[in-house]
C-alpha positions in Angstrom: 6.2 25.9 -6.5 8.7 24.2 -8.6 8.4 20.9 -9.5 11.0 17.9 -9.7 11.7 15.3 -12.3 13.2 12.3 -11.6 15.3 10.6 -13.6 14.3 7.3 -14.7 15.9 4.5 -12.9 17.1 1.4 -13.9 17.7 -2.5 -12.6 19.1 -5.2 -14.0 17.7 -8.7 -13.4 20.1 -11.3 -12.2 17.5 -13.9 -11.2 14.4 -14.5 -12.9 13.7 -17.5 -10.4 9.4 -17.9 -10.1 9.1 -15.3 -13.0 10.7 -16.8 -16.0 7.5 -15.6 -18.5 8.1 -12.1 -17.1 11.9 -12.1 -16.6 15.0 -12.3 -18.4 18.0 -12.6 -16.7 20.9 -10.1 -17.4 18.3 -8.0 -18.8 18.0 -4.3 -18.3 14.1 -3.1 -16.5 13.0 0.2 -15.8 11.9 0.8 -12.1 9.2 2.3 -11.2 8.8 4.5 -8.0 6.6 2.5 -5.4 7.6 4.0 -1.9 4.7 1.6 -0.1 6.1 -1.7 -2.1 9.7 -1.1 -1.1 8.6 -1.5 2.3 8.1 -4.8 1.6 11.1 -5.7 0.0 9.3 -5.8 -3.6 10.5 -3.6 -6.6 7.9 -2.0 -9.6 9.3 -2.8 -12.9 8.4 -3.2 -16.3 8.5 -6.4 -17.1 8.8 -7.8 -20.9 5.2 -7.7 -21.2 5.5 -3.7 -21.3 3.3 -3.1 -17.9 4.4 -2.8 -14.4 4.5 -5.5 -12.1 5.7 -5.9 -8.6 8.8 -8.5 -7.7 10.8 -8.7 -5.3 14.1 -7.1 -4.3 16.3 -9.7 -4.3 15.7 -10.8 -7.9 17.7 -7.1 -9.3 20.6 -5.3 -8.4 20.4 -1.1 -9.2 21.8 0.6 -12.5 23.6 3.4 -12.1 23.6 5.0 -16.2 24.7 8.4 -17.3 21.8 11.2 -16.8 21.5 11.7 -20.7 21.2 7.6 -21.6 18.6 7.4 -18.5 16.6 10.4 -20.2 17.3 8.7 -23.9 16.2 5.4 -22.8 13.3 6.7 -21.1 11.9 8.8 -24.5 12.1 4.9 -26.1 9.5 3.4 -27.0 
C-alpha cells in the first residue's frame, strides 16, 4: 500500500473582517485539510497564534507556490 503526501497548501488572507486578533491581511496562512469544514464554506488555517482555527472561505483566496518553497516553508518552524 503506498502512501501519499500532500503538499502543504497555502492561502492568503485578503480580509481579516471579525478576526482582526487572528488575522492579518495580505498575510500568507497554511491550510489545513478539513474535508467536513469545507462543506460549510469554512477553511482550517493557522492562524498567528500558531494553532488551527476554522474561518470562513470568503476571508482567503488559494496560493498556488512552487512544490519545493511549499515543502521549504512547511519544514519552518
Amino acid at each position: 500500500m503506498s502512501q501519499q503526501t500532500a503538499e502543504p497548501r497555502y492561502v492568503l488572507c485578503v480580509s481579516n473582517e471579525g478576526y482582526q486578533a487572528s488575522l492579518l491581511v495580505r498575510r500568507m496562512y497554511r491550510l489545513l485539510p478539513d474535508p467536513e469544514a469545507a462543506r460549510h464554506g469554512l477553511l482550517r488555517v493557522i492562524d498567528e497564534s500558531g494553532e488551527d482555527y476554522l474561518f470562513p472561505r470568503k476571508l482567503f483566496v488559494p496560493m498556488a507556490l512552487p512544490k519545493a518553497l511549499g515543502r521549504k516553508l512547511a519544514t519552518v518552524t
